[in-house]
N, C-alpha and C positions, 0 to 999 in steps of 0.2 A: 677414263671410266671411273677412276679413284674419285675426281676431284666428283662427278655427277652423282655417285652413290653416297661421296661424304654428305652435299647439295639436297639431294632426298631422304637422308636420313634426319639431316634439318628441320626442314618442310615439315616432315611427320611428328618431330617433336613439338615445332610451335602452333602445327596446329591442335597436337590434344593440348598441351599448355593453355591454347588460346579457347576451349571449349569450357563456359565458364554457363550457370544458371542451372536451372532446374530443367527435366524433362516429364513427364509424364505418358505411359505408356499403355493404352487401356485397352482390356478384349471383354466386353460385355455383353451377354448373350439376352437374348428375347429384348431388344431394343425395339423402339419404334424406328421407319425409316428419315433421316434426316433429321435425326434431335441435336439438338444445341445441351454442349456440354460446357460449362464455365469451371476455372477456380476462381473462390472466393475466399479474403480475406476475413477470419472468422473475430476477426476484433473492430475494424472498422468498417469491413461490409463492402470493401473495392471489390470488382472482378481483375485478378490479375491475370488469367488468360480464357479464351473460350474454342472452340473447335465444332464443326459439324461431325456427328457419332454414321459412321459408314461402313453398314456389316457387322456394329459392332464396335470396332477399332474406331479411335482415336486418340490425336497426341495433342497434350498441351506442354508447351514451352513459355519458358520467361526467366525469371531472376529476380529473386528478392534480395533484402537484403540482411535479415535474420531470420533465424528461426521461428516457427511460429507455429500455428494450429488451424492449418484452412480446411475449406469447404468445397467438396467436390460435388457440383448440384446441377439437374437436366431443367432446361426454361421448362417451366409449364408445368413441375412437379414437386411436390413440398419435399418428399424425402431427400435429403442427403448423408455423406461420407465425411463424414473428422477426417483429417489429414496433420500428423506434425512434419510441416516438413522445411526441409533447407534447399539449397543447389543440388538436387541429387536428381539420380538417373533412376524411375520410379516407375516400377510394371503394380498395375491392378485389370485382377482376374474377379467376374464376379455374373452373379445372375441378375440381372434387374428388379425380377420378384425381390430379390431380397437382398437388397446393395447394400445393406448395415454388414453380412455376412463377407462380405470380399476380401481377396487374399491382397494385402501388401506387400511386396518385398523392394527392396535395391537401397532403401532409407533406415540408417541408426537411429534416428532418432525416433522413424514409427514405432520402429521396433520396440524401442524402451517406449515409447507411447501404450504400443498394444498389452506392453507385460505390465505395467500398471494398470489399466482396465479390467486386466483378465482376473485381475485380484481385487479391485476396487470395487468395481459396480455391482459384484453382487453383494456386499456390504452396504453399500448406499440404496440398493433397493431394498435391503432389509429396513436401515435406518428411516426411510422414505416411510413403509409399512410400520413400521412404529407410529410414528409421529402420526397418521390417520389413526390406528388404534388410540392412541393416548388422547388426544383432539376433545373427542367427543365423550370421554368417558366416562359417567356419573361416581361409580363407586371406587369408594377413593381406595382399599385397597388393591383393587385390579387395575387401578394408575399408576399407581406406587410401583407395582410388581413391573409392570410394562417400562414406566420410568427407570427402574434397575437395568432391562432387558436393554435400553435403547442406550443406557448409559456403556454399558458392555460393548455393544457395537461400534460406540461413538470411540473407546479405545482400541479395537482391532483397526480402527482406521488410522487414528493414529500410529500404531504398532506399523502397519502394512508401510504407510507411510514414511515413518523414519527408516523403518529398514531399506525403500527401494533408494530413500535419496542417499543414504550413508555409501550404497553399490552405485550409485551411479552419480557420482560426484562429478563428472566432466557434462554432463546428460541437459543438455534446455529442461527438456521435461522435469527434471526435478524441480526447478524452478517453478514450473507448473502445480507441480506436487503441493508444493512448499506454502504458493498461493492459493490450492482451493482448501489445503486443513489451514490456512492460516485463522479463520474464525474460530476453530477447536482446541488453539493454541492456547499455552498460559502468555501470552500480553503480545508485546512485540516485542521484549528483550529477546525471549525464547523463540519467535521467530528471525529475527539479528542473527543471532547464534546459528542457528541450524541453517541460515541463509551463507553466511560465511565462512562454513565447511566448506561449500561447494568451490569448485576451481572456479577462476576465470570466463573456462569455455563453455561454464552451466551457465552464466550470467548473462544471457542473453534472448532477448526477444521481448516481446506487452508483456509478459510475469513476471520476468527479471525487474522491468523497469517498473510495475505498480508496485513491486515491493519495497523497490528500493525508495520509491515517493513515501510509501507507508513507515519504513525504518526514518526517513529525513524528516518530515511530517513529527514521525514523535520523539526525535530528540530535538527537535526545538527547544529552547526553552530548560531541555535536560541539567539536572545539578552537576555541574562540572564543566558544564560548556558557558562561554562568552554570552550574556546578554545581551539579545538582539538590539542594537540601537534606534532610540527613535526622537522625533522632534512634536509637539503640540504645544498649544499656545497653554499660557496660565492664564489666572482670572484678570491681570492688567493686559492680556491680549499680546503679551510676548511670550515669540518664542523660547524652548525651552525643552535640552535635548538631555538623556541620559550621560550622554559620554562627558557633559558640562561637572557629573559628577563624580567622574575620577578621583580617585584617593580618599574615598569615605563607605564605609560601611552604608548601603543604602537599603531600605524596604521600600519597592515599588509592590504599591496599594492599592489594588483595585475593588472600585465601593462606588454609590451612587445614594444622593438623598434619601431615595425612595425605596431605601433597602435596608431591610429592618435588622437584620443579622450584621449587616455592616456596620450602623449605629451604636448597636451594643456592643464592637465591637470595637469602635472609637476610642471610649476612655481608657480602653487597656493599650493603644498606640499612645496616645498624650501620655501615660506615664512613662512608658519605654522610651519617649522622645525626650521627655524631660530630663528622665533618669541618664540616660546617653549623649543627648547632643551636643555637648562639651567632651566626649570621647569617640568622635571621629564618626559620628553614626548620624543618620540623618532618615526621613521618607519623602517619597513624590509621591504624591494620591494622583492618581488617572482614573478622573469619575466618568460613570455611563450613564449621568442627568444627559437628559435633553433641556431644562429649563433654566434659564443660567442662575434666574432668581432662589429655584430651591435650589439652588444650587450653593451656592452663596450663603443663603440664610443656614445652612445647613454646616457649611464652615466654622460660621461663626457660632452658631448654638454649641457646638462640638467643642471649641475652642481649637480647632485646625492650624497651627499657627507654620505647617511647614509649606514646600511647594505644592502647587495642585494646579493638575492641567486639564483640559478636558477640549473633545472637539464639539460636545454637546450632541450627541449622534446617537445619544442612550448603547444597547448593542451596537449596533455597526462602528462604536468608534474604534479608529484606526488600529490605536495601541492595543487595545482589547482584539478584535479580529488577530494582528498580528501574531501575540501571545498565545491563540486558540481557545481565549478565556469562554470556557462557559456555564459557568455561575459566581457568584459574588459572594465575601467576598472572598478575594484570590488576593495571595501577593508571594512575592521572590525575591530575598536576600542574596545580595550582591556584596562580595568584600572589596576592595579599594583597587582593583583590577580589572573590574568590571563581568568576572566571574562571578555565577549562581553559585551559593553554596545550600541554600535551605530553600524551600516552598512552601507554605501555606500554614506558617507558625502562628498559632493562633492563643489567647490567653497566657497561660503560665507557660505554653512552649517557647513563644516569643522571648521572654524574657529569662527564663535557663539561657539559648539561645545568646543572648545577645551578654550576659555574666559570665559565660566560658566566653566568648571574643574579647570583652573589653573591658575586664574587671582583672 
């Protein structure tokens, strides 16, 4: 009797152990009979379960594999229900009339879901209500005032904001959070930052990761990180890579014939090239001609005497795309390691710049 009660005590463990996914557990009142009810994945629009609605009741089941912000939606009817949710064991209570009102409970992370809304959205329907006020509005003092009023808003949201994510640092949703004030942010340092409070267990789901594409995205390129290597042909049609130029102070250039600001901006590189390149200092021009010929003649007017690459691709050239360049011209100081140290030193910056290195 020992050994069979050890045996079923067993059993009972592996199988809540083994009870893994989400559940969904609905009692909806004034239902049609036999409606199809789905979840839907609220970022790429999969159904991840559906069920026939019977009296009311029905269960949806499955298993994702992070957190996330789904849709609970009837075939046949536009209205739906937000959902943040994980593997949880998930009761909703609700009227059909009016299935935005429905009760959640059995899921953390709705929870922190619902307490961010209950503070949010009426600030964003205020902000919303601005923005039609302000829109259309002739008299520029009653824009002005309006403009203050919406600017005021636009800070309690931040306000509202930082405090729910500073409380809930373990919470997906913050990450959530994080992403929809991200545009009301000062840049993306300040989003970095307040993204990298959060724990670990916040950093997960579509928010976590467009963020983090958004923070990788702009430090590319960042002062203080490695410049990205790359290879394009020069005007004899050889190749010809960044990393060729190890151990020298470099300014990669980017400029194109047909660019006026670039031109002018020429004679002040030929003297800083002059002036330096017998100390260790050197540039690559990566033009964005498409014509090889102005390309060329454009060289030579200039007196260009360093390397210059180009895939001739105007914008879409490679290097350029890479870099995120977009506008001309651009360029990035590199010290002898192939570290960024400056961007976009132009006239007498350049050449302060380049007499604190190597003077």
């Amino acid at each position: 009797m020992k050994t069979n009660l050890f045996f079923l005590l067993l059993l009972s463990f592996f199988s809540v152990s083994a009870q893994t996914g989400f559940q969904i557990t609905g009692n909806i009142r004034n239902t049609k009979p036999n409606m199809l009810v789905f979840l839907m994945n609220g970022t790429d629009g999969k159904t991840i379960a559906t069920d026939t609605v019977r009296d009311g009741n029905f269960v949806l089941k499955g298993n994702i594999t992070e957190p996330d912000i789904f849709q609970l939606g009837f075939v046949g009817y536009k209205e739906a229900l937000d959902i943040f949710l994980y593997n949880d064991q998930v009761n909703i209570t609700a009227d059909f009339n009016n299935i935005s009102a429905a009760t959640i409970t059995g899921s953390a992370v709705e929870t922190d879901y619902q307490q961010f809304k209950s503070s949010f959205n009426p600030i964003r329907e205020r902000l919303n209500y601005l923005v039609q006020q302000i829109n259309p509005e002739k008299n520029r003092f009653k824009r002005d005032s309006l403009i203050v009023l919406y600017e005021q808003a636009k800070g309690t949201v931040l306000q509202e904001a930082t405090k729910f994510a500073k409380e809930k640092t373990s919470s997906p949703v913050s990450s959530f959070v994080l992403f929809a004030i991200s545009p009301l942010l000062n840049g993306t340092t300040d989003l970095e930052n307040r993204y990298n409070a959060l724990e670990p267990s916040a950093k997960k789901g579509s928010f976590a990761r467009m963020i983090e594409q958004t923070i990788a995205e702009a430090n590319i390129n960042k002062i203080g990180t490695e410049a990205l290597d790359f290879s394009q042909k020069d005007t004899l049609g050889k190749l010809v890579s960044l990393k060729s130029f190890r151990g020298k102070y470099v300014l990669i250039d980017f400029w194109a014939s047909w660019c006026g600001p670039c031109r002018a901006e020429n004679p002040n590189l030929v003297n800083a090239f002059n002036k330096y390149s017998n100390k260790n200092f050197t540039v690559l021009g990566v033009s964005l001609d498409d014509n090889k010929a102005s390309w060329m003649n454009a060289i030579r007017k200039d007196k260009l005497t360093w390397t210059q690459v180009s895939d001739l691709q105007s914008w879409n050239n490679k290097v350029a795309q890479l870099y995120k360049i977009q506008s001309i011209p651009a360029n990035y100081l590199l010290d002898p390691s192939g570290k960024i140290i400056a961007k976009d030193l132009r006239g007498s910056e350049l050449q302060v710049k380049l007499k604190e290195l190597l003077q």
